[in-house]
DSSP file (Angstrom, degrees, kcal/mol; ACC not computed):
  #  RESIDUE AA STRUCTURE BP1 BP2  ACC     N-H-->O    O-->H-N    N-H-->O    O-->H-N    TCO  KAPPA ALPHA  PHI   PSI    X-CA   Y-CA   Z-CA
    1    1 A X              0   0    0      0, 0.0     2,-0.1     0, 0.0     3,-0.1   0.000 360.0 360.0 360.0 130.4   45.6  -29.6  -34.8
    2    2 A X        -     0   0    0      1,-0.2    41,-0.3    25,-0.0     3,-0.1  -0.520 360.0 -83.8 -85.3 170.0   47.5  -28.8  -31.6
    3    3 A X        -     0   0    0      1,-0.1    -1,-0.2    -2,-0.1    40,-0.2   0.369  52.8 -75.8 -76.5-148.0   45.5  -28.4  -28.6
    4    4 A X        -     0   0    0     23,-0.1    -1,-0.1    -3,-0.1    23,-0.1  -0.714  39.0-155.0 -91.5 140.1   43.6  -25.3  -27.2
    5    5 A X        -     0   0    0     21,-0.8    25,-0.1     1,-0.2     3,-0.1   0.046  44.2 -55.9 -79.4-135.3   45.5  -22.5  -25.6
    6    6 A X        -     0   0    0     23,-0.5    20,-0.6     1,-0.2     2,-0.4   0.670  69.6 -69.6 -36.6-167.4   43.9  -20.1  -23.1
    7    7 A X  B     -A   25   0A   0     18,-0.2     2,-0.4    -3,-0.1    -1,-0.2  -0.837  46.8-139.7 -92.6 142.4   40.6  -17.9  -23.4
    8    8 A X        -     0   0    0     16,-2.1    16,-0.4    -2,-0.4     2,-0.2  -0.967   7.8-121.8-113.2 147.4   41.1  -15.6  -25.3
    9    9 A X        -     0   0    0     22,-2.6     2,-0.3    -2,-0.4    22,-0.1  -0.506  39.4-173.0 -93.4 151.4   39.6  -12.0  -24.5
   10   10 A X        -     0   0    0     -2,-0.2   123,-0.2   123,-0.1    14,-0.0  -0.933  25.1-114.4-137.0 131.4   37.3  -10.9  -27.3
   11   11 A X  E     -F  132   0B   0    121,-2.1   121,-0.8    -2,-0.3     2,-0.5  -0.068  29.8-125.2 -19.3 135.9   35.3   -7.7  -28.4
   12   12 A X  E     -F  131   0B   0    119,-0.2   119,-0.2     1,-0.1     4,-0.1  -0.962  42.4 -95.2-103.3 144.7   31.6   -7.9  -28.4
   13   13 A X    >   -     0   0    0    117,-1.0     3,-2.1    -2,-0.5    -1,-0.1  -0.062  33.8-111.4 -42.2 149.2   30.1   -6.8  -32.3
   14   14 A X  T 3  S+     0   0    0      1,-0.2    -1,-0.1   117,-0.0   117,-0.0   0.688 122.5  60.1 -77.1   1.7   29.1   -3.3  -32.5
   15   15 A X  T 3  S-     0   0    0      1,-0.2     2,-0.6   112,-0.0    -1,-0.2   0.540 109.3-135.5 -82.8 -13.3   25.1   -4.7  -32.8
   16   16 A X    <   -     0   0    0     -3,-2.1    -3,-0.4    -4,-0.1    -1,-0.2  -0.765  18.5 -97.3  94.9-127.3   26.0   -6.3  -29.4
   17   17 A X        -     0   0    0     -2,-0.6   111,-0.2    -5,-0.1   110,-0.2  -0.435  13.8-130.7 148.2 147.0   24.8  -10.4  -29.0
   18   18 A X  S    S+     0   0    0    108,-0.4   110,-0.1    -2,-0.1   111,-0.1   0.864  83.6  78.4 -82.7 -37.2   21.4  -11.6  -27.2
   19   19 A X  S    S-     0   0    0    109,-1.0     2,-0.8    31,-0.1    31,-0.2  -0.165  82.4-122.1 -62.1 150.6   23.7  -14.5  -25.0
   20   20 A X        -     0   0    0     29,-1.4    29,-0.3   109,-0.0     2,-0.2  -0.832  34.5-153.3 -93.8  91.3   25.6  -14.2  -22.2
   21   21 A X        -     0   0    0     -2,-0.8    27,-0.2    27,-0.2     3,-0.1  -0.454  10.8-173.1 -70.4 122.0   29.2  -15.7  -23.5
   22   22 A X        -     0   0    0      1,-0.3     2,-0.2    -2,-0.2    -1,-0.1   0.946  55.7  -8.4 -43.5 -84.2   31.2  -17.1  -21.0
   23   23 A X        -     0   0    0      2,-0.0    24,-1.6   -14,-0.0     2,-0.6  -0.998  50.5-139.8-141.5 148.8   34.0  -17.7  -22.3
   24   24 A X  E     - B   0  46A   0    -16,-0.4   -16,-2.1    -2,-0.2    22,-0.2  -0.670  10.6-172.7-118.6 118.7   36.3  -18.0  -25.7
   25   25 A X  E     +AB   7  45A   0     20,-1.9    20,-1.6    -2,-0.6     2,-0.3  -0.496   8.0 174.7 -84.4 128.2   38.6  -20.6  -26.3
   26   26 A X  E >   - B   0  44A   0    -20,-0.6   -21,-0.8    18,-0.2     3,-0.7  -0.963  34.5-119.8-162.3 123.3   40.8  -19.9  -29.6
   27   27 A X  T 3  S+     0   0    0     16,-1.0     8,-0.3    -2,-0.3   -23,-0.1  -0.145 101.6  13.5 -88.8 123.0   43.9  -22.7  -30.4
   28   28 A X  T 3  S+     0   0    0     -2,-0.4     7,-1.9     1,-0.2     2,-0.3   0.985  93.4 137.3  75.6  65.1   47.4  -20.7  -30.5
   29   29 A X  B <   -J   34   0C   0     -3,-0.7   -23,-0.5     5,-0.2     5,-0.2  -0.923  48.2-154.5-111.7 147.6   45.9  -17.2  -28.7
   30   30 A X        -     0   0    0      3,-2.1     4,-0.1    -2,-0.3   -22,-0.1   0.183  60.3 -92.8 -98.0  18.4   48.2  -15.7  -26.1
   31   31 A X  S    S+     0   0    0     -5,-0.2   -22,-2.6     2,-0.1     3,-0.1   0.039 123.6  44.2  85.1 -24.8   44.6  -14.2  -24.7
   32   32 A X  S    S+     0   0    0      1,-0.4   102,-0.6   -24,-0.1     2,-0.5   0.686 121.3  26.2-115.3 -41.5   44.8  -11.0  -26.5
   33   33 A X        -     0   0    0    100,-0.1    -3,-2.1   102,-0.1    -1,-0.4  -0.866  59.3-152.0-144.6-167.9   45.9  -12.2  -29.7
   34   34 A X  B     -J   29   0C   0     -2,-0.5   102,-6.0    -5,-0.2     2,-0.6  -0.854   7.6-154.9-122.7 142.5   45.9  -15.3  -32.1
   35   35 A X  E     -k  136   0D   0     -7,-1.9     2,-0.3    -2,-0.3   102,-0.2  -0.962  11.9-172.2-128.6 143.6   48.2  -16.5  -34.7
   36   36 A X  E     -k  137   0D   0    100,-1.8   102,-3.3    -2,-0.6     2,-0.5  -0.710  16.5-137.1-118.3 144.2   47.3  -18.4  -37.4
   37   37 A X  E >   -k  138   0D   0     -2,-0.3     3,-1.9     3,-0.2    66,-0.2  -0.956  30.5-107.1 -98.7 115.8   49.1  -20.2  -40.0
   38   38 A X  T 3  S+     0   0    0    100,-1.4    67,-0.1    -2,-0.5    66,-0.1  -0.318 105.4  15.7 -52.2 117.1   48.0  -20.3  -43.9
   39   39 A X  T 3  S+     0   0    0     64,-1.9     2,-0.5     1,-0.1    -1,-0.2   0.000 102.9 104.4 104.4 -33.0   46.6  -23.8  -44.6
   40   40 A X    <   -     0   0    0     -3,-1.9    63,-0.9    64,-0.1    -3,-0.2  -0.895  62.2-134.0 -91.7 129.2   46.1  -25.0  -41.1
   41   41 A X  E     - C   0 102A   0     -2,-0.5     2,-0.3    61,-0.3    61,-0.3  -0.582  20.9-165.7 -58.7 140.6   42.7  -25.4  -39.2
   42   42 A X  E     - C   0 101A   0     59,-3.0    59,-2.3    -2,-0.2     2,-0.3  -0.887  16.3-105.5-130.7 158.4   42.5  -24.2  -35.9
   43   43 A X  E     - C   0 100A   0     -2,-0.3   -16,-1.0   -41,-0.3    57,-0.3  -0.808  21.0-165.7 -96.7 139.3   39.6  -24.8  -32.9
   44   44 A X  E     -BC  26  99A   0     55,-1.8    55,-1.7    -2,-0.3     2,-0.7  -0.980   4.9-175.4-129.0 151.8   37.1  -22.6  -31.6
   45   45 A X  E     -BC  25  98A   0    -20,-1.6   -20,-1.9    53,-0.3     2,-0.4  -0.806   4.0-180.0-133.1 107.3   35.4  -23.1  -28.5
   46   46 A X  E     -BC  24  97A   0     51,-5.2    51,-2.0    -2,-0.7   -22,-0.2  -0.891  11.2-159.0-122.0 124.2   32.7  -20.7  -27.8
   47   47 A X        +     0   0    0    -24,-1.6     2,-0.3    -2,-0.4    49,-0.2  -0.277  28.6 166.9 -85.2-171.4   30.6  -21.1  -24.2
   48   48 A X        -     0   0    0     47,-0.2    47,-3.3   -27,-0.2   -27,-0.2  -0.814  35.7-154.8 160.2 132.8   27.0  -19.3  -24.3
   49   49 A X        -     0   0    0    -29,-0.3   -29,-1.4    -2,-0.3    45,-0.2  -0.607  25.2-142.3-138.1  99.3   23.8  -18.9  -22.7
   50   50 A X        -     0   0    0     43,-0.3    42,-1.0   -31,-0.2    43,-0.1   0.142  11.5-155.0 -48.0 144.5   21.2  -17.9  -24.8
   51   51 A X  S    S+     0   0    0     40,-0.2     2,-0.3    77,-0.1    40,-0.2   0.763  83.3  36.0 -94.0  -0.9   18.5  -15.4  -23.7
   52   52 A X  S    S-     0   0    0     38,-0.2    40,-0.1     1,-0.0    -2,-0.1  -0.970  85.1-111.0-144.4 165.7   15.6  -16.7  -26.5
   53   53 A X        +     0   0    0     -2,-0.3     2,-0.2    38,-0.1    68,-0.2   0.020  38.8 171.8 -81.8 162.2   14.8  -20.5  -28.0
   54   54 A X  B     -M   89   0E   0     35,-2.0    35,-2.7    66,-0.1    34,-0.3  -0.536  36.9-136.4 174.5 145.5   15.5  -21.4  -31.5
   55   55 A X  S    S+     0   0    0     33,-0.3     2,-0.5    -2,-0.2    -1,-0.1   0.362  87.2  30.6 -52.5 -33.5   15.6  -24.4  -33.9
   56   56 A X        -     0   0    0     33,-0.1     2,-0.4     2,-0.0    -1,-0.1  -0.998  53.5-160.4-151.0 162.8   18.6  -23.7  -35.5
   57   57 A X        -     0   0    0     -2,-0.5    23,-1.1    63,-0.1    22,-1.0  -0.975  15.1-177.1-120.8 134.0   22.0  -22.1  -35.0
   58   58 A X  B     -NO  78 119F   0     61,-4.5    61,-2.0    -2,-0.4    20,-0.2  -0.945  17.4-147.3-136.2 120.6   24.1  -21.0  -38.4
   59   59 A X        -     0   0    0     18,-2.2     2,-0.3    17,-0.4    59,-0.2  -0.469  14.2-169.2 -84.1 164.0   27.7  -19.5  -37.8
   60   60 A X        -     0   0    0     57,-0.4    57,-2.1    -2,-0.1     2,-0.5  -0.928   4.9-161.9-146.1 153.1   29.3  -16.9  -39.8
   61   61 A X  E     +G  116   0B   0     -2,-0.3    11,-2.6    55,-0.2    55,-0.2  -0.919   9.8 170.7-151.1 122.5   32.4  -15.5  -40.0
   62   62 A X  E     -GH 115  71B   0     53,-3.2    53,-3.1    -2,-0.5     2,-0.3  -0.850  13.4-156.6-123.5 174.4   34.3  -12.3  -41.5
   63   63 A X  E     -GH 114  70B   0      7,-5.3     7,-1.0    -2,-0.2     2,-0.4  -0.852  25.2-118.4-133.7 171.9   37.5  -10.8  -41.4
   64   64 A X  E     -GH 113  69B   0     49,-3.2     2,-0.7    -2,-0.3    49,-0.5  -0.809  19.0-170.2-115.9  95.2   38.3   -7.2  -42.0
   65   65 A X  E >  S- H   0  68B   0      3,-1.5     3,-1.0    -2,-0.4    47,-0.1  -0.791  79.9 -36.8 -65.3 106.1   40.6   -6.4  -45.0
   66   66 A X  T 3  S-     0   0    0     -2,-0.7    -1,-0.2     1,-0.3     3,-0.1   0.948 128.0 -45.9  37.3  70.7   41.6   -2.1  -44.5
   67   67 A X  T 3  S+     0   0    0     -3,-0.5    -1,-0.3     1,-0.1     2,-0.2   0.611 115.5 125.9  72.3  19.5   38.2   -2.0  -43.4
   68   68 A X  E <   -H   65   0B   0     -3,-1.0    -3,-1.5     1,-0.1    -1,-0.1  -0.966  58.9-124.8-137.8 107.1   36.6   -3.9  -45.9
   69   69 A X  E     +H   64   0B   0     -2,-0.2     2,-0.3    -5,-0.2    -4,-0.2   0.045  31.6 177.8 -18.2 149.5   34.2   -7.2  -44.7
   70   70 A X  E     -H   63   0B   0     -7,-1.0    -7,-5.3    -6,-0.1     2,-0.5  -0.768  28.4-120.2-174.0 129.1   35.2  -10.7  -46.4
   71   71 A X  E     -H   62   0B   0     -2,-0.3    -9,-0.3    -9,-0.2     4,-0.1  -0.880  17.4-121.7 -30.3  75.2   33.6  -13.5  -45.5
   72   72 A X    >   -     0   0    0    -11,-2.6     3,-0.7    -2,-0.5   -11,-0.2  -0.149  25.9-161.1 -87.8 134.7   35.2  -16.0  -44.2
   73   73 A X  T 3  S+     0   0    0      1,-0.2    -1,-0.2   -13,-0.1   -11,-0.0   0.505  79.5  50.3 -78.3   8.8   34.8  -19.2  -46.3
   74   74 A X  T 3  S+     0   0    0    -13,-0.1    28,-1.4    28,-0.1     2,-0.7  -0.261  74.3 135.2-143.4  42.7   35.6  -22.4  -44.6
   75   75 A X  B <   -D  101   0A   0     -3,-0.7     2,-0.4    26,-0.1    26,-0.1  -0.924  61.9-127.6 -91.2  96.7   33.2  -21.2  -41.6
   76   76 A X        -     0   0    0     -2,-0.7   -17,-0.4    24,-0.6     6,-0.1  -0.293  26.9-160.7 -54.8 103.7   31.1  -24.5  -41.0
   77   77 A X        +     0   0    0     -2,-0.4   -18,-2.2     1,-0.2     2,-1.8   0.869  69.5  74.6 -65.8 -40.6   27.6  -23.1  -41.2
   78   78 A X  B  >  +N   58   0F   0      1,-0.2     4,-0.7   -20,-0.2     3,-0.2  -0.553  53.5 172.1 -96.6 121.6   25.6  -25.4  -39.6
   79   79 A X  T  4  +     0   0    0     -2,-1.8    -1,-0.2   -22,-1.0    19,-0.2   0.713  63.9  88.5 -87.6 -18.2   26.5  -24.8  -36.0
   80   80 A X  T >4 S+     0   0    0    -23,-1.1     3,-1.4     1,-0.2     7,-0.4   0.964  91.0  52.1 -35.1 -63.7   23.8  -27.2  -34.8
   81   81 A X  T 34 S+     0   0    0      1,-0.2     2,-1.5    -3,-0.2    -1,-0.2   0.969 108.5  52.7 -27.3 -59.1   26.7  -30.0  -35.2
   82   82 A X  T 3< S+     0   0    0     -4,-0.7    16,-2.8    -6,-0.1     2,-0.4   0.110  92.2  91.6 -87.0  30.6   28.8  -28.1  -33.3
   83   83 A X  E <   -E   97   0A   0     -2,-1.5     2,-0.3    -3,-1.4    14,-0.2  -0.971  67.8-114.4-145.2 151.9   27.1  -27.4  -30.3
   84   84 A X  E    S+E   96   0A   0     12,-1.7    12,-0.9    -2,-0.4     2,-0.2  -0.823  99.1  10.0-137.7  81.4   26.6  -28.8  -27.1
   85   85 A X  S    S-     0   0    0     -2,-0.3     2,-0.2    10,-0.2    -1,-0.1   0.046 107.3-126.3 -74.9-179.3   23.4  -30.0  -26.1
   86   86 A X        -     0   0    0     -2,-0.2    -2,-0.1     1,-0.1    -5,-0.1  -0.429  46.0 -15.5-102.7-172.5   22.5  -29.7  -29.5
   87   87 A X  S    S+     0   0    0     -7,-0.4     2,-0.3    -2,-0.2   -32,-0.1  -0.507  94.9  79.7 -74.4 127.5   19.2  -27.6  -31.3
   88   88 A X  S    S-     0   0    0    -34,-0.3     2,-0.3    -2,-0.1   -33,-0.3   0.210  76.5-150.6 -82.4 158.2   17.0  -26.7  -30.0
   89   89 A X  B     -M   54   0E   0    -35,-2.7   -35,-2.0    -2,-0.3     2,-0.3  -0.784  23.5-161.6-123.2 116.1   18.9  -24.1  -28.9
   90   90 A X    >   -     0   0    0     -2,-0.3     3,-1.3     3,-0.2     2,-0.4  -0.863  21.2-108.5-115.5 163.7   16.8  -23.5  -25.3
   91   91 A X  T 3  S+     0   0    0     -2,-0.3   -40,-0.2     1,-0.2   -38,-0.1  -0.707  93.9  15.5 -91.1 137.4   17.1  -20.2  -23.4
   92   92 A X  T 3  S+     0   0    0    -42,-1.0     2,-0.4    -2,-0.4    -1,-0.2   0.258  94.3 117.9  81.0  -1.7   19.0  -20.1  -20.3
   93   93 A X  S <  S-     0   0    0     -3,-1.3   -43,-0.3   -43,-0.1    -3,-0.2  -0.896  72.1-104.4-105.8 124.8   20.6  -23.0  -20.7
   94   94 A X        +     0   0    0     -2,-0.4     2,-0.3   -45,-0.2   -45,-0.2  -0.190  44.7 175.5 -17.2  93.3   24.6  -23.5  -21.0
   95   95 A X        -     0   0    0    -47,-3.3     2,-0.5    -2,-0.2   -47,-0.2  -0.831  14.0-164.2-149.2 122.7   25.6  -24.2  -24.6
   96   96 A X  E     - E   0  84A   0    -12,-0.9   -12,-1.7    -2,-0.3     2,-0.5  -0.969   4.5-155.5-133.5 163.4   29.0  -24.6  -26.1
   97   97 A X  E     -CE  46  83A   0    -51,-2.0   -51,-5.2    -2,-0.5     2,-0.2  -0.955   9.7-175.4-137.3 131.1   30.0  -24.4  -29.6
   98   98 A X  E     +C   45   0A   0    -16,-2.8   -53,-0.3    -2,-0.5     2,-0.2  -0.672  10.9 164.7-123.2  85.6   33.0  -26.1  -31.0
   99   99 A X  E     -C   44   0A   0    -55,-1.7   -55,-1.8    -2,-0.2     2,-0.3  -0.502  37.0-125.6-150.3 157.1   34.2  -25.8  -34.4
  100  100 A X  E     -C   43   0A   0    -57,-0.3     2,-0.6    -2,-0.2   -24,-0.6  -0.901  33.6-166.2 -86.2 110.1   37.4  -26.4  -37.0
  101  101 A X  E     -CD  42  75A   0    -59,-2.3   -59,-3.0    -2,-0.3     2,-0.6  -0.943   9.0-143.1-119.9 128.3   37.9  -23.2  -38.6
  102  102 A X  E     -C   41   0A   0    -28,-1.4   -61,-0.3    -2,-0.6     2,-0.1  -0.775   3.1-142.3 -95.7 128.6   40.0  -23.4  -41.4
  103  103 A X        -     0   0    0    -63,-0.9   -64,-1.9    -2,-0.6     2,-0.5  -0.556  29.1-131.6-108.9 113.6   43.0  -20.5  -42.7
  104  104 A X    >   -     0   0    0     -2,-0.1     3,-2.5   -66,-0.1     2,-0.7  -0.628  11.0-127.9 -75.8 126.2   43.1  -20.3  -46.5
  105  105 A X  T 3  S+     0   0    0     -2,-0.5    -1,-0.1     1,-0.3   -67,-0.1   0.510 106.2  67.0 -35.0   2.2   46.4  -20.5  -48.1
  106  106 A X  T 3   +     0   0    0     -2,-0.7    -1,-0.3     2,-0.1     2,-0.2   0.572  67.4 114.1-115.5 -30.2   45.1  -17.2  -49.7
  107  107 A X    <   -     0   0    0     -3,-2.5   -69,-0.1     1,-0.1     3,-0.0  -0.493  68.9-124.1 -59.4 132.9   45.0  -15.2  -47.1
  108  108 A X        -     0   0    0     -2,-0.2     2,-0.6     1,-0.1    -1,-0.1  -0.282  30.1-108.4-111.4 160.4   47.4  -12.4  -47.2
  109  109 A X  S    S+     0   0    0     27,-0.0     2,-0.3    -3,-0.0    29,-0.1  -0.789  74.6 114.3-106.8 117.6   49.8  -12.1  -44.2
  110  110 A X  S    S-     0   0    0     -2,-0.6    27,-4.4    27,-0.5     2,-0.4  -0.914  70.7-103.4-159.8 168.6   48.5   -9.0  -42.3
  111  111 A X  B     +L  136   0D   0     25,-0.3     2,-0.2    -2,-0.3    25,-0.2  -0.891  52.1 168.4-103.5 148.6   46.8   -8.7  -38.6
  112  112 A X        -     0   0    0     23,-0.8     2,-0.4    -2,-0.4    23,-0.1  -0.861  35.2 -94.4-156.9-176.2   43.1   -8.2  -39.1
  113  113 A X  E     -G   64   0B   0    -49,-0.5   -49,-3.2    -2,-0.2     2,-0.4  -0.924  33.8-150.7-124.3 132.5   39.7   -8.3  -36.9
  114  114 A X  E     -GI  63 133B   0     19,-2.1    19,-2.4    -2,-0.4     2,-0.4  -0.952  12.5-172.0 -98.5 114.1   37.9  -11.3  -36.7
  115  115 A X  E     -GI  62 132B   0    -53,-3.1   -53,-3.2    -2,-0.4     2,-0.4  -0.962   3.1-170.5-131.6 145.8   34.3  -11.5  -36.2
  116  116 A X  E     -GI  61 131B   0     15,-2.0    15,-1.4    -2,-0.4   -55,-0.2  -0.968   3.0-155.4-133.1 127.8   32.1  -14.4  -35.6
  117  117 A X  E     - I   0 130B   0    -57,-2.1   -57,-0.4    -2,-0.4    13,-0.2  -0.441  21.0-174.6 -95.2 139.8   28.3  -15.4  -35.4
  118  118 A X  E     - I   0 129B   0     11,-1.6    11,-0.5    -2,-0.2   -59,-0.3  -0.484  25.8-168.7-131.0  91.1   26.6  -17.4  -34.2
  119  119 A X  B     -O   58   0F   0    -61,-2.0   -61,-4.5     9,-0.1   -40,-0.2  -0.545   5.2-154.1 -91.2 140.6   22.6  -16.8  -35.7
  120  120 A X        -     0   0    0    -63,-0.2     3,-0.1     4,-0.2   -63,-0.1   0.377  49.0 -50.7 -89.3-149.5   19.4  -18.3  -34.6
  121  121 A X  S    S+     0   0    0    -68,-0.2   -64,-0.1     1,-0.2   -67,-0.1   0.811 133.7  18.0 -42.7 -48.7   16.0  -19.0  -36.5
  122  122 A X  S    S-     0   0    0      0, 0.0    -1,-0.2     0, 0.0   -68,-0.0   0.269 109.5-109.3-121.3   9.4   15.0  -15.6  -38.3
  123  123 A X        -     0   0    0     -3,-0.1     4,-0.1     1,-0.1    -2,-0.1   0.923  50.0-162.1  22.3  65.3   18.6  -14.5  -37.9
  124  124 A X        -     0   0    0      2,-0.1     2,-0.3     0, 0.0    -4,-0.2  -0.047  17.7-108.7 -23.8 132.4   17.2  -12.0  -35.2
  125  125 A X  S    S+     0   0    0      1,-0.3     2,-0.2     2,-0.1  -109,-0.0  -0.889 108.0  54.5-122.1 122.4   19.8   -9.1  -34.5
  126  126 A X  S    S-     0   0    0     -2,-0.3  -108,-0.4     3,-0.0    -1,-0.3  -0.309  99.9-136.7 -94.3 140.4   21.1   -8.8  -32.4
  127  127 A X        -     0   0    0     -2,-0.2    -9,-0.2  -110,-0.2    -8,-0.1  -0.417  20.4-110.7 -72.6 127.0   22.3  -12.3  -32.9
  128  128 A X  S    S+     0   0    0   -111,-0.2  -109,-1.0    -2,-0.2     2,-0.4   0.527 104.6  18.4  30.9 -67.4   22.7  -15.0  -30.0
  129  129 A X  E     + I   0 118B   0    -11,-0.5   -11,-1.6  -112,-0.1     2,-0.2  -0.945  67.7 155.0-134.9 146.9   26.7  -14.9  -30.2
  130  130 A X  E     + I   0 117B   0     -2,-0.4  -117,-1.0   -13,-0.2     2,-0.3  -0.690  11.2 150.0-156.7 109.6   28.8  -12.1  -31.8
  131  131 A X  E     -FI  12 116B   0    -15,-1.4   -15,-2.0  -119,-0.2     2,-0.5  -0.998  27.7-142.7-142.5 166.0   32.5  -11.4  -30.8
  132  132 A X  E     +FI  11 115B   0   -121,-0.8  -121,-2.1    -2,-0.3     2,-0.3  -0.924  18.9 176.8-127.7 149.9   35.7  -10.0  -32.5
  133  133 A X  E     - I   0 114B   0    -19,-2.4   -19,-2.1    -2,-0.5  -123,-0.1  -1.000  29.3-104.3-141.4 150.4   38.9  -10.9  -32.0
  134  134 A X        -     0   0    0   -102,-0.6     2,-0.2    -2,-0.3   -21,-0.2  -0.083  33.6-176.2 -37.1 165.0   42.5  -10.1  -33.4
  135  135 A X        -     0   0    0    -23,-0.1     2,-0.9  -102,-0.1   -23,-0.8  -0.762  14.3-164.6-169.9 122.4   44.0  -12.4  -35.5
  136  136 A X  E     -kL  35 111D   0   -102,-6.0  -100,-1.8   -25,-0.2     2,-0.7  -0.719  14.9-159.5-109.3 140.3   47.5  -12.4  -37.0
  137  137 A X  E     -k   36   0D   0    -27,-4.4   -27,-0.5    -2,-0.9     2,-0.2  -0.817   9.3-172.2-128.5 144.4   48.0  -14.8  -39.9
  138  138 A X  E     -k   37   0D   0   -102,-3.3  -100,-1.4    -2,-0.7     2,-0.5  -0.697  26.1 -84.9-130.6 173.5   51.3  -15.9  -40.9
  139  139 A X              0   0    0     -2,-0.2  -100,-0.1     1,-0.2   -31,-0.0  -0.652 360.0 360.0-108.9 142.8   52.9  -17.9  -43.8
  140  140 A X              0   0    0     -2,-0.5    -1,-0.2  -102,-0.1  -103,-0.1   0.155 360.0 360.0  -1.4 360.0   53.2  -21.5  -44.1
């Protein structure tokens, strides 16, 4: 993995998100958008201060095919690892979330919308972290 570029500017989900996000950090974005390679994992670096308590964090991730949801699958769910301090997740305090997301060789070579969760205890909506971002993915 090469390092992190910039922030990248991000979307907030049309449900909104309960945190105030800082910043997002996303490796090989030019700030508005990212490209990704099929096959490689890439890091994302999300800062946050959450406005309610919670016991766990579980990320999520989709893409948008013509308008269509998909999952993303190699979204590391438990975001408790990846976060910094780690759960409990306390309100009002500074939180950053770091994760390996990995680009399936399967993914068809298109630009598409990214969105990504990050959900507490009861997976409450609006959830804790939501943003979208561009994402152009390109072949091997």
């Amino acid at each position: 993995m090469a390092c992190l570029s910039g922030v990248v500017l991000v979307n907030d989900c049309d449900d909104g998100q309960s945190a105030v996000v800082h910043q997002v950090r996303f490796q090989d974005c030019d700030g508005v958008s990212c490209y990704v390679t099929r096959g490689n994992s890439y890091m994302i670096e999300v800062d946050f201060t959450p406005s309610r308590d919670s016991q766990t964090l579980t990320a999520r991730g989709n893409t948008y095919w013509f308008g269509t949801p998909s999952p993303l699958p190699n979204v590391p769910e438990d975001a408790c690892a990846a976060t910094t301090p780690t759960c409990a997740i306390r309100a009002g305090v500074k939180h950053t979330y770091a994760a390996a997301l990995a680009i399936s060789p399967e993914y068809p070579l298109l630009t598409t919308t990214m969105q990504y969760e990050l959900l507490d205890d009861g997976h409450n909506y609006p959830p804790p972290v939501c943003f979208q971002l561009d994402v152009k993915i390109l072949p091997q």
